[in-house]
Each structure stands twice: as structure tokens, then as C-alpha cells.
C-alpha positions, 0 to 999 in steps of 0.5 A: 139561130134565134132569129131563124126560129122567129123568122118560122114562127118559133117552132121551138115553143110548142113542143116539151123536150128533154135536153142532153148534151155531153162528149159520150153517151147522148145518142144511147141516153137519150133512146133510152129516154124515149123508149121509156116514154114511149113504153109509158104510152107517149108519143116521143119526138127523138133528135139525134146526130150524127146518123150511120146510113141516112140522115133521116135517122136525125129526126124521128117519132116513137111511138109505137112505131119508131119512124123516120122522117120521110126524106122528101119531107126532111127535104121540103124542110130543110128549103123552107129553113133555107129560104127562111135563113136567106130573109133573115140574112138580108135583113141582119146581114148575117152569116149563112145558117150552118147545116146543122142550124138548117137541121135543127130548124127543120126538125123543130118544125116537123116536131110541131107538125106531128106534135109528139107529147115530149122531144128528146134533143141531143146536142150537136156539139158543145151546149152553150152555143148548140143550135139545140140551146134555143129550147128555153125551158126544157123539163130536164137538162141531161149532161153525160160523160165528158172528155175531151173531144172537139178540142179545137172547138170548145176547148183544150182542157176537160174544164173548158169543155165542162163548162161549155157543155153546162151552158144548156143548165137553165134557170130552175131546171132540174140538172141529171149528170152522171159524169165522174171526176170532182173537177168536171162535177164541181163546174156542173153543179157550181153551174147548176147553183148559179141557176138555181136549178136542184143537181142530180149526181148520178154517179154518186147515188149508183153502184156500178160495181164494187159497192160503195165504202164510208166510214167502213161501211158500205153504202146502199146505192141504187143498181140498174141490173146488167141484164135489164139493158140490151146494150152492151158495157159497163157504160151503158148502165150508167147511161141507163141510169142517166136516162132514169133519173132524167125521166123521174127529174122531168116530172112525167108520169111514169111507172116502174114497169114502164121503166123496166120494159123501156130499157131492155127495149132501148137500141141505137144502131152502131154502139156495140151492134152485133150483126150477125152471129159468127158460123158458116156464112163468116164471123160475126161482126160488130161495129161501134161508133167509139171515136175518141179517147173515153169511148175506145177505152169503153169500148176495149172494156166492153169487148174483152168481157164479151170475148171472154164470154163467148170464148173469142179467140180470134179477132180482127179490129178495123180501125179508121178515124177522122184526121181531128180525133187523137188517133194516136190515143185511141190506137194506144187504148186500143192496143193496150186494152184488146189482147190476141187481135189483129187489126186493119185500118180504113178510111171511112168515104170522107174528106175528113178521114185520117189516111189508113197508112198513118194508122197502120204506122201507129198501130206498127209503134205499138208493136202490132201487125196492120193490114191496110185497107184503102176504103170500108169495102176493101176492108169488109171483103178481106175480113168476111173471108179470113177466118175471124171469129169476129170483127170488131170496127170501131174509131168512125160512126161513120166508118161503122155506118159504112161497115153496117151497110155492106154487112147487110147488104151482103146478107140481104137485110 
């Protein structure tokens, strides 16, 4: 990847970014991040991944506007990486660029052409090896909640991907981190030592509920208001939080107004995105990208307030995954968590989807009822006509991608 950059001029030297990595929470963190900037007044290149129904939804600007890049630019770009790619494959005698190397190269030269004032970069996968983790010297290195997650990947222990996700820490950069745990945190920060970088405990200086107790008394923490985040759950005020120390840590000048406005602006499509309210036309759908462990066990928390808060008593959960995920986890949590619902299974249009009918049977082991559904469409034709409150998808970002799409498509959004 290095050498790719060289090859297109280092690209990568002429932007200032914030850098995130984490298992959950990057994707909402970061457009948090740069609806902040963006409400302090300036122009914000945003890097993000995977993407619900276009993958220009990758690579964007906020800056009062929140555009995509235009495919047939993303396009040009990406054959210019690719050309590039070849030359430096002939010269090192390399492995071919991998996608998400032609990604990011082509989203790095878009950033230097439109010269945003700050670049928000999530991570793909992991950190020490991300195709992001060519940025030398970010303002903030960002790391949020981490599970366990691409196991295959980065590791088969919560400290081995800790320690994979640390690998974006740089020397003498500021290091906010907002996940729990004292194993997790001792990597981080012990990491964050080694570099002589300051480390920022989010979830030691925030009270999330519940306050916080020494030596019998209660501590004051700082709060963000639930009601100052149009995103939905208890983990998105921890995101909120992330997202605020990150900007104070970066050294960007920024009000307290700016912050304020900048949350409760903050939306990213497919976590907890209600579409629609329930009615006469059907019931209302929710899809959420959630798609491991820590997410669905977030998710079930989140919607239970949300039903009980809006009297739900009649949900449908449609549930699909990728073959790699711990399904059988996720359909445990699930169950587990969600009281007096229904479920189906689905397979999102991908090679990589786990088949509906396995998942119908680790539903039926926890002794749920399971329709099952050959693709998202059987799915959406079954549920929008069955008499739900609401139907909830979750398990795939890109099965909620294809359940947003038919949603809007059928009511000509």
C-alpha cells in the first residue's frame, strides 16, 4: 500500500485526518465526528465502509451539503489506482492491490482534489495492517468498542484483536478509546505508553447510567443527554461521547454550540434507522446493521426500550448473516434478549450469506417459531402485509441495505 501511494504521489500527505478503528461503533462515531466539524464551519472529507446500497456512500464531503462522490469519478479513480497498482507490481513483484486498497487509494486522491479541512478515516478491518494505517500522523487515533469479530483475521482472543486494533496509536498522538473491560483497556493504553502518546479513557471519565461510586461516594462524571443524539441506544451516547473527546483531543477549534448542534445532526443510515412509521400503509420498519455478538446484544437492548416506549406488542425480527459471523451467538442474544417476537430468516444477495434454513433451525433450538425466506424480497413481501407493528432486520449491513431499498422503493423515497 505504501508503495501504491508513492506510486500516485503520496496523496495521503495533504489532508489532516482523524483516524478510528474499533469491532463496533467506527461508522456512527465517526459522522458524529464530522457533523461536528462540519456544524463548526468546516469542510469534512468522511471515509467509511461497508456501504448499504451504493458504494459511493464510501467516500464523501460534509460540508453543508453531504455529498457522495459521483461514481464516475469513483470510477476514473479507482482505474487510475489500478493502473498504478500494475506498475508497482511489475517493479516489486507484488501481489495484486486488494479492493479495499484500490478503495482507499482512490478515496485519498479524491480527498486531496476537493481538499477538505480535516478526513475522517474508519478503518476497514483490524488497524495495524488497515490500508487506512498509511496516515502518519493523524490529529486523534480513535478506537471504540471491541469484540470479537473477523476472528479468522485478526485473532481468536479479545487481546489479540486489542492488540491489532492498537496498531493505529502513533507516536505522540492523542489516543481516545471508549472501550470497557480492564484487559482490552490495559493493551490500549500500555500501547499508548510505548508510543508516548496521552490516552483518553472515555468510559472512565462518563456516566452512562447509574453514576459512578468510590469509596462510598459518588463520583461526578461528565454526561451526554439522551435526548441530544437522534441516534438510537445506550451505545450511541458512548459513541457521542467518543466522538467529543476525539474533537477536543484533535486540537480543533471548536464551540460547545458546535458540539451541541453537531450531535443531534449526526445520522448514519442503517443503525437503528426507523423507516417510516407503523399505520395504514404497514408497519413500520427498522433495519440496523448489527452483525456480531456485541452489536445484536446492543441492538436487543436498544429495541426493547424503544418497544416499550411506543407500546409495541407485535414485532417481526428478520434475521440473515454472512456464513463467517457467530450466528449461533447472535440467534441466542437474539432470542434471549427480545421478548413476544416473531422471527424469519433471509439471505442477504450474497456469496458469503449463511442459508436461511440453518438459521431457521437455530432459531427452532431456542425454541422459537422461524419463517423462512429465500432473499430480502420474499421477506419484505411477507412482512409488510402481515399485520406487524414493526419489523425489525438486523444480522447483515447488507441485508438492511437490501431491506431499505425495497422499503423505499415501494414508497417512492
Amino acid at each position: 500500500m505504501e508503495a501504491l501511494l508513492k506510486e500516485l504521489g503520496n496523496p495521503e500527505k495533504d489532508f489532516k485526518a482523524i483516524h478510528i478503528a474499533g469491532t463496533n461503533g467506527k461508522g456512527s462515531t465517526a459522522v458524529m465526528i464530522a457533523s461536528i466539524l462540519e456544524e463548526a464551519g468546516y469542510s469534512v472529507g468522511l471515509y467509511t465502509s461497508p456501504y448499504l446500497e451504493t458504494e459511493c456512500e464510501r467516500v464523501q464531503i460534509w460540508d453543508g451539503s453531504r455529498r457522495m462522490i459521483d461514481q464516475a469519478v469513483f470510477d476514473a479513480l479507482k482505474e487510475k489506482v489500478r493502473a498504478a497498482a500494475d506498475n508497482v507490481k511489475k517493479t516489486l513483484h507484488c501481489a495484486d492491490a486488494t479492493f479495499f486498497e484500490v478503495y482507499t487509494a482512490a478515496a485519498y486522491l479524491w480527498f486531496r482534489e476537493q481538499d477538505p479541512d480535516y478526513v475522517v478515516l474508519e478503518t476497514g478491518l483490524g488497524g495495524r495492517l488497515d490500508s487506512t494505517n498509511t496516515i502518519e500522523k493523524p490529529l486523534v487515533s480513535v478506537i471504540t468498542q471491541i469484540g470479537l469479530d473477523h476472528t479468522a483475521e485478526l485473532g481468536n482472543t479479545i487481546i489479540k484483536i486489542a492488540r491489532e486494533k492498537a496498531g493505529i496509536i502513533k507516536p505522540g498522538v492523542p489516543v481516545v478509546s471508549q472501550t470497557e473491560g480492564s484487559l482490552v483497556s490495559g493493551v490500549l493504553k500500555k500501547a499508548a505508553e510505548e508510543k508516548g502518546s496521552d490516552f483518553i479513557d472515555v468510559s472512565a471519565m462518563y456516566d452512562f447510567g447509574g453514576g459512578a461510586v468510590s469509596r462510598g461516594r459518588k463520583e461526578t462524571k461528565k454526561t451526554i443527554p439522551s435526548g441530544s443524539v437522534p441516534m438510537i441506544g445506550l451505545h450511541q451516547l458512548r459513541n457521542a461521547a467518543t466522538a467529543v473527546e476525539a474533537v477536543r483531543a484533535s486540537g480543533i477549534e471548536v464551540s460547545e454550540e458546535a458540539v451541541r448542534k453537531g450531535l443531534s445532526k449526526a445520522f448514519l443510515p442503517g443503525r437503528f434507522e426507523i423507516l417510516g412509521k407503523a399505520g395504514d400503509d404497514g408497519p413500520c420498519f427498522i433495519v440496523d446493521g448489527a452483525h456480531n455478538p456485541d452489536a445484536i446484544e446492543a441492538l436487543t437492548k436498544a429495541y426493547s426500550a424503544f418497544a416499550a416506549a411506543n407500546k409495541i406488542k407485535r414485532t417481526l425480527v428478520i434475521f440473515g448473516c454472512m456464513k463467517d459471523k457467530n450466528s449461533v451467538r447472535m440467534v441466542q442474544l437474539l432470542t434471549g434478549g427480545l421478548r413476544g417476537c416473531s422471527y424469519a430468516a433471509a439471505a442477504a444477495d450474497s456469496e458469503r450469506a449463511e442459508d436461511p434454513s440453518r438459521i431457521s433451525g437455530l432459531i427452532a433450538e431456542c425454541g422459537r417459531g422461524c419463517k423462512t425466506f429465500g432473499t430480502a424480497r420474499e421477506a419484505y413481501g411477507y412482512a409488510k402485509d402481515s399485520g406487524f407493528e414493526c419489523v425489525l432486520t438486523c444480522g447483515s449491513i447488507y441485508l438492511a441495505g437490501e431491506m431499505r431499498e425495497l422499503f423505499n422503493k415501494d414508497h417512492n423515497q
